[in-house]
MIKERO-476571 format. One record per atom (N, C-alpha, C): residue number from 1; atom name; x, y, z. Coordinates in Angstrom, 3 decimals, m for minus. Example, Ala and Ser with C-alpha at 12.3 -4.5 7.8 and 13.67 -1.06 7.14 Angstrom:
<rs>
pos:1 | site:N | px:13.190 | py:m5.690 | pz:7.800
pos:1 | site:CA | px:12.300 | py:m4.500 | pz:7.800
pos:1 | site:C | px:13.200 | py:m3.300 | pz:7.800
pos:2 | site:N | px:12.850 | py:m2.250 | pz:7.080
pos:2 | site:CA | px:13.670 | py:m1.060 | pz:7.140
pos:2 | site:C | px:12.900 | py:0.030 | pz:7.870
</rs>
This chain:
<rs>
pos:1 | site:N | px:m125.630 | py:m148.069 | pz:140.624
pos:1 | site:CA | px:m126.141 | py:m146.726 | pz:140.700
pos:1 | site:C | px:m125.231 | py:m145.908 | pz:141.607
pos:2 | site:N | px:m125.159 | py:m144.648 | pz:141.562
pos:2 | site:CA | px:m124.033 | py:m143.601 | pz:141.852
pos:2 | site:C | px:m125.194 | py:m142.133 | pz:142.545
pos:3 | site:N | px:m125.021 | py:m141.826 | pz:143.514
pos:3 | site:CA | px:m125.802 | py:m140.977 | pz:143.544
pos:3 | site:C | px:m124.749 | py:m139.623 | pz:144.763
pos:4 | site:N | px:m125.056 | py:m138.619 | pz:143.604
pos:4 | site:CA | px:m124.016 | py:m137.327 | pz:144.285
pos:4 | site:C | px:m125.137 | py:m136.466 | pz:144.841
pos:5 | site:N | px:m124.949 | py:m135.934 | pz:145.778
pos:5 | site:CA | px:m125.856 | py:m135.279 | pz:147.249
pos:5 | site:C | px:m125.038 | py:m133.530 | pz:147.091
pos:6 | site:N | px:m126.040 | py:m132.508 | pz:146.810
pos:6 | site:CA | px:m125.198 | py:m131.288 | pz:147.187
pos:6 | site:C | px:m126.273 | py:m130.864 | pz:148.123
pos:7 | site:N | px:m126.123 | py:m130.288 | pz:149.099
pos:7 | site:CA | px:m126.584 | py:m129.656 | pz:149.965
pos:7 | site:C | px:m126.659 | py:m128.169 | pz:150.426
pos:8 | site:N | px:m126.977 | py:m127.062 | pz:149.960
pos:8 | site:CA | px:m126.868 | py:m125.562 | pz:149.748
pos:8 | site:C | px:m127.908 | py:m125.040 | pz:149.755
pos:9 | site:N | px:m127.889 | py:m123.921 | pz:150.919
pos:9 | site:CA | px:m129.054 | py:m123.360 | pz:151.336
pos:9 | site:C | px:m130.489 | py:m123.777 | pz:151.276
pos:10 | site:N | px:m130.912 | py:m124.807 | pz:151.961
pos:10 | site:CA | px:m132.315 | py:m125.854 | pz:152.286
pos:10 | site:C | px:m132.280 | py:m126.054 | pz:150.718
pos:11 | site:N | px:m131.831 | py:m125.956 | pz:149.775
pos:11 | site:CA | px:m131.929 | py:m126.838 | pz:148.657
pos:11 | site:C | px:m130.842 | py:m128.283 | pz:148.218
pos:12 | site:N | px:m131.701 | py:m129.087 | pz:148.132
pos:12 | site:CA | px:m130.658 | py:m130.470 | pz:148.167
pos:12 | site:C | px:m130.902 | py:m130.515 | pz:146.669
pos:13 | site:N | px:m129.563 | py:m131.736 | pz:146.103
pos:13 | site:CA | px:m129.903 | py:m132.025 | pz:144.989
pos:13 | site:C | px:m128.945 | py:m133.396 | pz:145.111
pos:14 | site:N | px:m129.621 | py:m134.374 | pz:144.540
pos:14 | site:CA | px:m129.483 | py:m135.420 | pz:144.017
pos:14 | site:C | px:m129.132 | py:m135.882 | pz:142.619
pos:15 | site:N | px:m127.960 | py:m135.991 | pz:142.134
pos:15 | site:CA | px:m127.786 | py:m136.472 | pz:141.102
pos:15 | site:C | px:m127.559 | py:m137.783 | pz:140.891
pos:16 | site:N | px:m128.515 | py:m138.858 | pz:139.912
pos:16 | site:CA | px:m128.496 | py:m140.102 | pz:140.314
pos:16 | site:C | px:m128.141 | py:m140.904 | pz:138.663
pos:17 | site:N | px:m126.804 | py:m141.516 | pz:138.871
pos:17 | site:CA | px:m126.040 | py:m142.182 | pz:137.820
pos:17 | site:C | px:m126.450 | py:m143.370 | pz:137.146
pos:18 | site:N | px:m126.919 | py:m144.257 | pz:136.279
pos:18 | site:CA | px:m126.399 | py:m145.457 | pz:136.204
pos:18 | site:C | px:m128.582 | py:m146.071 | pz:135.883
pos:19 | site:N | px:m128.157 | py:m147.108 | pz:137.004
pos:19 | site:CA | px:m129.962 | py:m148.063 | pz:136.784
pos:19 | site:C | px:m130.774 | py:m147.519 | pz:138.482
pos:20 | site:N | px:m132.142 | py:m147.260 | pz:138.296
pos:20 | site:CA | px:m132.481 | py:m147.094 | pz:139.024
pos:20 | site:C | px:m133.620 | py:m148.375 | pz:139.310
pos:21 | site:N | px:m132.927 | py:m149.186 | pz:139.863
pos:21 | site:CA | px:m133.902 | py:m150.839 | pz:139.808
pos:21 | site:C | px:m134.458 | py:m150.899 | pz:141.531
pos:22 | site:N | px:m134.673 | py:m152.161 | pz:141.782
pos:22 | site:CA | px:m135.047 | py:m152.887 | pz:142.801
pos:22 | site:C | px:m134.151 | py:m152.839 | pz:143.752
pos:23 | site:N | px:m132.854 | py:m153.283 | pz:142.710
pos:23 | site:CA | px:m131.450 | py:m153.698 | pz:143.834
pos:23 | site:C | px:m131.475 | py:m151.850 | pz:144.877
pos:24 | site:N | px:m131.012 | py:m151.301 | pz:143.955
pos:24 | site:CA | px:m130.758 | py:m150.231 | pz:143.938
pos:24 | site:C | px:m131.650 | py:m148.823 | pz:144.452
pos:25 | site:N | px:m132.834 | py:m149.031 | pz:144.360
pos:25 | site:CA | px:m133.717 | py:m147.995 | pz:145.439
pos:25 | site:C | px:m134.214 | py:m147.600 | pz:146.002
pos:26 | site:N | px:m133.433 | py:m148.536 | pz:147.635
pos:26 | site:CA | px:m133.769 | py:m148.378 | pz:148.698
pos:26 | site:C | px:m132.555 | py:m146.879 | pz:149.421
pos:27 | site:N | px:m131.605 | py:m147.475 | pz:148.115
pos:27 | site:CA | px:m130.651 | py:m146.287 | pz:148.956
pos:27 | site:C | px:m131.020 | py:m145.348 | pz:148.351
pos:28 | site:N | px:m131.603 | py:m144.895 | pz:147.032
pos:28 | site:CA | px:m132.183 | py:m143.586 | pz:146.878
pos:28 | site:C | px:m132.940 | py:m143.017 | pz:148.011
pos:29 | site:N | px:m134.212 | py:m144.241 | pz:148.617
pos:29 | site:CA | px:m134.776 | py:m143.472 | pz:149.940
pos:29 | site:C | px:m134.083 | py:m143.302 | pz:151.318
pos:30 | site:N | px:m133.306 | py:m144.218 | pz:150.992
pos:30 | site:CA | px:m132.138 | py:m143.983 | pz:152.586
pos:30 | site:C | px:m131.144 | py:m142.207 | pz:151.950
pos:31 | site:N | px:m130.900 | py:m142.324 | pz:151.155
pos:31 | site:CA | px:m130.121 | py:m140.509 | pz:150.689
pos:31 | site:C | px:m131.482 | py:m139.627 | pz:151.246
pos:32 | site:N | px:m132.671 | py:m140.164 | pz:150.680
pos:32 | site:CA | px:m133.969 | py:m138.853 | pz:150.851
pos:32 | site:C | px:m134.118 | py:m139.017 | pz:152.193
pos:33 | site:N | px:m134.294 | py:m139.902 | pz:152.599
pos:33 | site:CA | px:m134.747 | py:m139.981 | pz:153.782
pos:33 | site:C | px:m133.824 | py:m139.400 | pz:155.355
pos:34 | site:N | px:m132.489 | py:m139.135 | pz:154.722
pos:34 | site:CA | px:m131.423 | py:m138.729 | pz:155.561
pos:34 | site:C | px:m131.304 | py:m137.407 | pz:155.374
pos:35 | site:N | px:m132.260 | py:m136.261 | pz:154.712
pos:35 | site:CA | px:m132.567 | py:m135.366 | pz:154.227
pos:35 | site:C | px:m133.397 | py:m134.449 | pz:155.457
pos:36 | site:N | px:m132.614 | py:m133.595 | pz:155.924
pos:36 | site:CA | px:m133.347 | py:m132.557 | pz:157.108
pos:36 | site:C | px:m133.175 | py:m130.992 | pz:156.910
pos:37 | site:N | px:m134.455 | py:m130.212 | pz:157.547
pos:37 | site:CA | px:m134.303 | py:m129.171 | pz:156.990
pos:37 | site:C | px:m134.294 | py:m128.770 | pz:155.326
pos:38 | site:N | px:m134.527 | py:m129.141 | pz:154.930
pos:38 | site:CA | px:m134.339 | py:m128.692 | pz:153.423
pos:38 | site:C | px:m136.068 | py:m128.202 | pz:152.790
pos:39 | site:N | px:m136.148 | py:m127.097 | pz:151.844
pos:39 | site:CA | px:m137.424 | py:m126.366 | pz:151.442
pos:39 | site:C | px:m137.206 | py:m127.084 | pz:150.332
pos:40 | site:N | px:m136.406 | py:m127.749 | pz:149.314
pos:40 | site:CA | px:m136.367 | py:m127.677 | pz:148.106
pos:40 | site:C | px:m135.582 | py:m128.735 | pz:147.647
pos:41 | site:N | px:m136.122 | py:m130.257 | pz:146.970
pos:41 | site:CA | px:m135.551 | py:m130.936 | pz:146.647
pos:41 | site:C | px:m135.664 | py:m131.018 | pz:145.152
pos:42 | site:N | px:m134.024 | py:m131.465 | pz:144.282
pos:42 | site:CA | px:m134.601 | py:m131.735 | pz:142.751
pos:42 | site:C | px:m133.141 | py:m133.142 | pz:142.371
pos:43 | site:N | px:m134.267 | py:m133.822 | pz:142.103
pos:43 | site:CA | px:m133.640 | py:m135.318 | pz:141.396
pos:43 | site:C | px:m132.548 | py:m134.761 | pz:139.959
pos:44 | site:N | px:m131.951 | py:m135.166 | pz:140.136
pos:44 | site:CA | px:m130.999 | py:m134.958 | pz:138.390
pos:44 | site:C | px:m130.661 | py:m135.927 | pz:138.334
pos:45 | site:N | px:m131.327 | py:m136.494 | pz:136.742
pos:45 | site:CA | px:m131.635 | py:m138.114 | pz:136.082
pos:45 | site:C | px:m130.714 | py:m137.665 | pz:134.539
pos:46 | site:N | px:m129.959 | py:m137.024 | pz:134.415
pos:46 | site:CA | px:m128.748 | py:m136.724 | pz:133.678
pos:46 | site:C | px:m128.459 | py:m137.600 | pz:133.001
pos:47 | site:N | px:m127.517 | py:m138.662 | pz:134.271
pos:47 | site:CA | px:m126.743 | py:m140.032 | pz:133.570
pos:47 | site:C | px:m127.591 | py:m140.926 | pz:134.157
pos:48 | site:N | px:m129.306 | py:m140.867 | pz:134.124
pos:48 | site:CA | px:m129.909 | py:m142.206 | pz:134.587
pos:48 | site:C | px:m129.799 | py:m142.828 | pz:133.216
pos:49 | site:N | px:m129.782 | py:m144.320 | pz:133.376
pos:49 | site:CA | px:m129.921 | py:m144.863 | pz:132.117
pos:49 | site:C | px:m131.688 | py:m145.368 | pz:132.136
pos:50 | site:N | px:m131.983 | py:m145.920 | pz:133.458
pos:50 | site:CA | px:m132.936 | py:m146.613 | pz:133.388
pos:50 | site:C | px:m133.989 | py:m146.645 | pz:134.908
pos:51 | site:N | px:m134.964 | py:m146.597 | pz:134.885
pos:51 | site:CA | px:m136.070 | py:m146.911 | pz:136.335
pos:51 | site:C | px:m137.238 | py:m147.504 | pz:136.247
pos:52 | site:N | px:m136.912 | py:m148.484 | pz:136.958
pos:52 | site:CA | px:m138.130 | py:m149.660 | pz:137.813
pos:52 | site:C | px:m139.017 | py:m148.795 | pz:138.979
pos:53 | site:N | px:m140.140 | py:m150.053 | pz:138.463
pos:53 | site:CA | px:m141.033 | py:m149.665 | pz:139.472
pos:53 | site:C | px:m140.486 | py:m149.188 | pz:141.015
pos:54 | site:N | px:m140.134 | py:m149.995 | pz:141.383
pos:54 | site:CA | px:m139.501 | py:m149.761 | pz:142.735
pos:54 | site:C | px:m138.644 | py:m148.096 | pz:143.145
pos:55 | site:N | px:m137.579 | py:m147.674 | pz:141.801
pos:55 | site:CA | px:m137.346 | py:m146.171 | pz:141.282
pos:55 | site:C | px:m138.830 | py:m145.492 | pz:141.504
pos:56 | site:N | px:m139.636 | py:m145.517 | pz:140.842
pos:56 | site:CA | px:m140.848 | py:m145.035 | pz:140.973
pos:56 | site:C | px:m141.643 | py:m144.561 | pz:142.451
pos:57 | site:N | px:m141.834 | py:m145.629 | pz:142.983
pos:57 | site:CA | px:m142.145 | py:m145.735 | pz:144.162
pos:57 | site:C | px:m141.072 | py:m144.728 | pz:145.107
pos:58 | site:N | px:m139.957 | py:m144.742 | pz:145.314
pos:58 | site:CA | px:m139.006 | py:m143.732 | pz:145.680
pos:58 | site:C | px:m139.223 | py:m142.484 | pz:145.217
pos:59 | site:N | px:m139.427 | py:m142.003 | pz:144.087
pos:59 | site:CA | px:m139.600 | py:m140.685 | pz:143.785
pos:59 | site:C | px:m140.932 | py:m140.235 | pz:144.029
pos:60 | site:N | px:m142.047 | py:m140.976 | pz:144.241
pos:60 | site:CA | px:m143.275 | py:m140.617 | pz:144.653
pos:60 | site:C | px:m143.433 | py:m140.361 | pz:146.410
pos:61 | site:N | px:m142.552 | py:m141.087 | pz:146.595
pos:61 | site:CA | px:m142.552 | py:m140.937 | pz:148.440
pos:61 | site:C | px:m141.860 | py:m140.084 | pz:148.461
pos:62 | site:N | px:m140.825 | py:m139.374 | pz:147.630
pos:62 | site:CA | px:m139.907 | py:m138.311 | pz:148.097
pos:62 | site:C | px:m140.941 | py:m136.735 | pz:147.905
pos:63 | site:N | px:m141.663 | py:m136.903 | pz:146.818
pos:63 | site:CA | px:m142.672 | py:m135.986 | pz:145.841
pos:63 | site:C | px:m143.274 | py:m135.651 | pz:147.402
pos:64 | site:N | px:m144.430 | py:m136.777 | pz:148.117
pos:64 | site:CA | px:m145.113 | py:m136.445 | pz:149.280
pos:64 | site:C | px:m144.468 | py:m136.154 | pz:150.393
pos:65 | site:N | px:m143.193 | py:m136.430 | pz:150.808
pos:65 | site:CA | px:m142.479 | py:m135.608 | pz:151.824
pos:65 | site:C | px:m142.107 | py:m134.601 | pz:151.864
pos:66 | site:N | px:m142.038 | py:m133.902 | pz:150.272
pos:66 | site:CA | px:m141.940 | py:m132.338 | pz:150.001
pos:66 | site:C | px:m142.780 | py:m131.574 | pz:150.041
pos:67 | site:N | px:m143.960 | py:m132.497 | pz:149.745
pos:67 | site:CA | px:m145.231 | py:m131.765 | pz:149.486
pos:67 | site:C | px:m145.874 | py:m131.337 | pz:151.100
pos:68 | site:N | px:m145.624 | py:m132.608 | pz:151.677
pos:68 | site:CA | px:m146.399 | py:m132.343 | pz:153.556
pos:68 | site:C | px:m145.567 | py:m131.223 | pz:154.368
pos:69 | site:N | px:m144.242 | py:m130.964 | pz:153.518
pos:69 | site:CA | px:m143.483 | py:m129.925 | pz:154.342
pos:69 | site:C | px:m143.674 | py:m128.612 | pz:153.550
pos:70 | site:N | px:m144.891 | py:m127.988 | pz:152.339
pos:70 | site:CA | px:m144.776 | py:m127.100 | pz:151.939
pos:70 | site:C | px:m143.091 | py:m127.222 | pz:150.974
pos:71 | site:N | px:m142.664 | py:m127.986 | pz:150.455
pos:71 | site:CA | px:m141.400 | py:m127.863 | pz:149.423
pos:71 | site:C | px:m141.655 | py:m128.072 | pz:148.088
pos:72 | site:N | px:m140.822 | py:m127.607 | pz:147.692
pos:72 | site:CA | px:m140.427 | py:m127.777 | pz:146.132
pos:72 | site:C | px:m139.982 | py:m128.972 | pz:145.650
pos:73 | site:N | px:m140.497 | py:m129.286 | pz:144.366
pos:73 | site:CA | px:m139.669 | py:m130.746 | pz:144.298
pos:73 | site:C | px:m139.429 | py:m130.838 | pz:142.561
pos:74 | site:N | px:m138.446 | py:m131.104 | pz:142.088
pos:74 | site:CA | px:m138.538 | py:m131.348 | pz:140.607
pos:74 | site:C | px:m137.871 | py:m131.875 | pz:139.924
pos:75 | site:N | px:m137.727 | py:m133.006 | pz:139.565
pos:75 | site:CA | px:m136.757 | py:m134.030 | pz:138.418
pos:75 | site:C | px:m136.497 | py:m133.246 | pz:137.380
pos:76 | site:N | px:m134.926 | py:m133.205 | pz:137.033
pos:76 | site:CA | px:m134.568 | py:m132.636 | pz:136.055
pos:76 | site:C | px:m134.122 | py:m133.358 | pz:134.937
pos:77 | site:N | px:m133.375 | py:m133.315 | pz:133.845
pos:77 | site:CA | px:m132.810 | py:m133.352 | pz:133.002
pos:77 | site:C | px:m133.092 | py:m134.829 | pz:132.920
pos:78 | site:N | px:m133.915 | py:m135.319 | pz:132.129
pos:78 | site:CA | px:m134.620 | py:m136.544 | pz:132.121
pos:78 | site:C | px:m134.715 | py:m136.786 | pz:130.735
pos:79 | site:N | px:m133.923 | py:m138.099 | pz:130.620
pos:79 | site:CA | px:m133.539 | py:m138.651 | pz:129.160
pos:79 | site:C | px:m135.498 | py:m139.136 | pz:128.284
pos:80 | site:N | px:m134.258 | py:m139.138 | pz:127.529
pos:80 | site:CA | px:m136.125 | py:m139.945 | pz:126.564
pos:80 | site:C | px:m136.882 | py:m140.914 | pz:127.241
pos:81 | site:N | px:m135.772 | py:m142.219 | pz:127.267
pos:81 | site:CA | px:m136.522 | py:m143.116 | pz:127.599
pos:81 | site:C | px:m136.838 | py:m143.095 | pz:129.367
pos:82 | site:N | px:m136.493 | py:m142.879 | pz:130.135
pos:82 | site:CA | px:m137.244 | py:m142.600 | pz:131.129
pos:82 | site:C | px:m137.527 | py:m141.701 | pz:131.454
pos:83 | site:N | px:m137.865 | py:m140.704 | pz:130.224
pos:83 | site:CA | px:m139.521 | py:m139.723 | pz:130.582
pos:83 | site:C | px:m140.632 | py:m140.614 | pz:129.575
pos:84 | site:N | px:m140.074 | py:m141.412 | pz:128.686
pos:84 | site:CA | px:m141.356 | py:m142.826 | pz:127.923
pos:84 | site:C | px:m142.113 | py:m143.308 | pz:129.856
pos:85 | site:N | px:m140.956 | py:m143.249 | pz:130.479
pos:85 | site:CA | px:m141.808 | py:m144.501 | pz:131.739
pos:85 | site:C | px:m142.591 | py:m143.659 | pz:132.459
pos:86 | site:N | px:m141.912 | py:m142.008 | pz:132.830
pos:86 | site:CA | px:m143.090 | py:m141.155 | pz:133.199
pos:86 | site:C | px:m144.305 | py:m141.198 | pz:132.974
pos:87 | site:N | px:m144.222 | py:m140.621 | pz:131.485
pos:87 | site:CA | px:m145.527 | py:m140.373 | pz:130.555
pos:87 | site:C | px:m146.308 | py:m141.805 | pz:131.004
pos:88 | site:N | px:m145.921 | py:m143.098 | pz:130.688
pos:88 | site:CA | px:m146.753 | py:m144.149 | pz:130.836
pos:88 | site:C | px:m147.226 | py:m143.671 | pz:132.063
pos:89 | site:N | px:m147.051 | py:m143.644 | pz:133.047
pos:89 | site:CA | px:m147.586 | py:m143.641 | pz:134.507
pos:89 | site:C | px:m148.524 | py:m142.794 | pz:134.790
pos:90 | site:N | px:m148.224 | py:m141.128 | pz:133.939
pos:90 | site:CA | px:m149.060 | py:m140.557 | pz:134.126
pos:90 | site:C | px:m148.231 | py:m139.353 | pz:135.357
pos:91 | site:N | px:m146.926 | py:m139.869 | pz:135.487
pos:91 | site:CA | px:m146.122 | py:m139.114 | pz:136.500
pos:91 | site:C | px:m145.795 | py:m137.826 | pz:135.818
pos:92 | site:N | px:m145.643 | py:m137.489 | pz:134.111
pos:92 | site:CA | px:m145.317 | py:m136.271 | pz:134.336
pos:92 | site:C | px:m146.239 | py:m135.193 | pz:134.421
pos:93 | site:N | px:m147.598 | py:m135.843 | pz:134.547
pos:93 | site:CA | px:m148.962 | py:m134.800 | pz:134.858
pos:93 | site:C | px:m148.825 | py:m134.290 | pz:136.589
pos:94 | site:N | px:m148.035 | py:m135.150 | pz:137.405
pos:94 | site:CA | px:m148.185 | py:m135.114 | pz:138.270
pos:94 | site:C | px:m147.665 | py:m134.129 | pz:139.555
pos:95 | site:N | px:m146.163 | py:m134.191 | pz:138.672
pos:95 | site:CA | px:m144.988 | py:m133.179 | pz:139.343
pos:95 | site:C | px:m144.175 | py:m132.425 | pz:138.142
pos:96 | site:N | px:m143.334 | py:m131.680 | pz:138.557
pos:96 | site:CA | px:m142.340 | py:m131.025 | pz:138.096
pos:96 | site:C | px:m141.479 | py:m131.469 | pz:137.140
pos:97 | site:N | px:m141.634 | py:m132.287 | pz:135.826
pos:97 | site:CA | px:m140.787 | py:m133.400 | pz:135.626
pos:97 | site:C | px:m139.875 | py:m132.232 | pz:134.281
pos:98 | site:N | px:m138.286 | py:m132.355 | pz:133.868
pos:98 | site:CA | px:m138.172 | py:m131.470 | pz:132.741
pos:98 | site:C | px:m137.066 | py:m132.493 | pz:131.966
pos:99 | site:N | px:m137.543 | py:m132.146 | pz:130.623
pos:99 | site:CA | px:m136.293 | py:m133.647 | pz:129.777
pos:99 | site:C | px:m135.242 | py:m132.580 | pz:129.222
pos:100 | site:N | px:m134.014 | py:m133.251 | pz:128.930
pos:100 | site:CA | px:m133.196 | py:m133.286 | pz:128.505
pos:100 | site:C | px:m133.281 | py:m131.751 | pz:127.219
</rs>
């Protein structure tokens, strides 16, 4: 997994490459979590190929750290099959989610 960080005016953005597994997303929350000052976060799942539970769990803890600070939060450009894993969850009722 590959993940590019822009940082511009309290809006961050995350663009995240490749598998979003187990191995792999703790450093998604170590990128969020190294995240200060910012009103406005949005995931870009572009070139995700794929996300595990554990992916999941990361984007839901990032969702409530935006939310307790009054921010914005919204996954973008989200392929088929992992907006299929959304929908299962019930995640795109939940937040901001937009496909492809």
């Amino acid at each position: 997994m590959t993940i590019t960080k822009t940082v511009e005016n309290n809006k961050a953005v995350l663009s995240v490459e490749g598998w979003l597994d187990t191995n792999s997303a703790p450093e998604l929350g170590r990128e969020i979590g190294a995240l200060s000052d910012i009103e406005s976060l949005i995931l870009d799942f572009d070139k995700l190929e794929y996300i595990a539970s554990a992916g999941l769990r990361e984007i839901v803890s990032a969702y409530k750290k935006m939310k307790s600070m009054n921010g914005d939060f919204s996954v973008i450009h989200v392929g088929s099959e992992v907006m299929d894993v959304f929908k299962l969850t019930g995640f795109d009722q939940t937040f901001d989610i937009q496909a492809k």
